[in-house]
C-alpha positions as a printed Julia matrix, in Angstrom:
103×3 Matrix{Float64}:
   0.0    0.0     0.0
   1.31   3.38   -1.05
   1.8    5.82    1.96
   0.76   9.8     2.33
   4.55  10.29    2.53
   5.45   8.51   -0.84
   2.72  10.24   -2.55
   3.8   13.79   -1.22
   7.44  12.98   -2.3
   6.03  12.0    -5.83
   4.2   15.09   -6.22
   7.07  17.09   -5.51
   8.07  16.15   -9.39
   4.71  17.55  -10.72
   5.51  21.38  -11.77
   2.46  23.55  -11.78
   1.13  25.02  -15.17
   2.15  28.72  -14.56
   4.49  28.87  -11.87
   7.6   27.17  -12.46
   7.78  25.67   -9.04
   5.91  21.35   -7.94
   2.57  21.45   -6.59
   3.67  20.51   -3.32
   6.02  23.42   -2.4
   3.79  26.25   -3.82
   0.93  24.5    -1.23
  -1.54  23.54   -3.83
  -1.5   19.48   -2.53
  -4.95  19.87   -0.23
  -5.74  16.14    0.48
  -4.25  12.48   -0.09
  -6.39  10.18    0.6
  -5.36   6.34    0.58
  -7.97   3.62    0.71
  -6.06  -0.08    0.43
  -4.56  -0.03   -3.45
  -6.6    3.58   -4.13
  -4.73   6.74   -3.52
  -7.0   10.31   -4.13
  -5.4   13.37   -4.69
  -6.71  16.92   -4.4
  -4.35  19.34   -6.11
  -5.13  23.21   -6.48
  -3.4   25.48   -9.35
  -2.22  29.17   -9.17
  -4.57  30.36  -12.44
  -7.58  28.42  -13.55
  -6.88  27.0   -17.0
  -8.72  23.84  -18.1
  -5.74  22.72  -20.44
  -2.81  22.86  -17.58
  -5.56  21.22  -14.92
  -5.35  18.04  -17.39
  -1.76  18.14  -17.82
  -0.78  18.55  -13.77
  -3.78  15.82  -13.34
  -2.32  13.42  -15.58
   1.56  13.66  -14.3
   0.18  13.63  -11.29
  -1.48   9.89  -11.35
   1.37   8.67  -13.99
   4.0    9.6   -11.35
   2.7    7.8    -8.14
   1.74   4.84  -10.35
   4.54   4.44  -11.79
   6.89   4.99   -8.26
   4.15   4.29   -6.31
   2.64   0.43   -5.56
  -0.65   2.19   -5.87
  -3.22   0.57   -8.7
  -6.1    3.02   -8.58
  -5.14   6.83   -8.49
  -7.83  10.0    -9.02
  -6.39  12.88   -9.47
  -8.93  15.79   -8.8
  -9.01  19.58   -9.18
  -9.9   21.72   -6.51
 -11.02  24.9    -7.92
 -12.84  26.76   -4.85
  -9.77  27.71   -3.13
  -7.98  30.45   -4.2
  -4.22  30.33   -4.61
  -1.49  33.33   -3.24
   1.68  33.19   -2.96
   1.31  33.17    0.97
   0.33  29.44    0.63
   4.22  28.9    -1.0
   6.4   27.37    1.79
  10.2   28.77    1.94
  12.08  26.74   -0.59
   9.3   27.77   -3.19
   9.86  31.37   -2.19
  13.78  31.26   -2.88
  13.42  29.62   -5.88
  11.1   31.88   -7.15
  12.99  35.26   -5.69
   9.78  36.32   -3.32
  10.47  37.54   -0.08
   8.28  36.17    2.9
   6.59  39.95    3.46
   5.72  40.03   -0.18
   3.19  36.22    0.28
């Protein structure tokens, strides 16, 4: 069975659409949810776009079943949250030049 920690590491390889930064550092990974051989995945993005939604989805389940022993993955997005850059924790504010005050 796949873990919450696997999955978070995984997701750390999944770059969001418009920020050049992974899902997980920029705070946008809500909720795993692991059920036996299942694994559910709420993901947020920084700017509503249908086309990078499928593209984050779709890494998103080929990378934790693929290095993952997970055999059911959903990947869903959660689009009644809004993102700021406050939600970014400190490695995704160095890479990305933005001071703490500025979040």
């Amino acid at each position: 069975m796949a873990t919450r920690s696997e999955v978070r590491q995984v997701l750390t390889h999944v770059l969001d659409g418009a920020v050049a930064a992974n899902v997980v550092d920029l705070g946008l990974l809500y909720n795993i949810d692991i059920i036996g051989d299942t694994v559910h995945v709420q993901l947020g993005a920084t700017a509503p776009d249908a086309m990078t939604d499928a593209e984050v989805t779709a890494e998103a389940r080929r990378l934790i079943l693929q290095r993952t022993n997970a055999l059911h993955v959903r990947v869903d997005m959660v689009h009644n949250r809004h993102w700021t850059p406050a939600m970014m924790n400190d490695e995704a504010r160095k890479s990305l030049n933005i001071r703490a005050d500025e979040g």
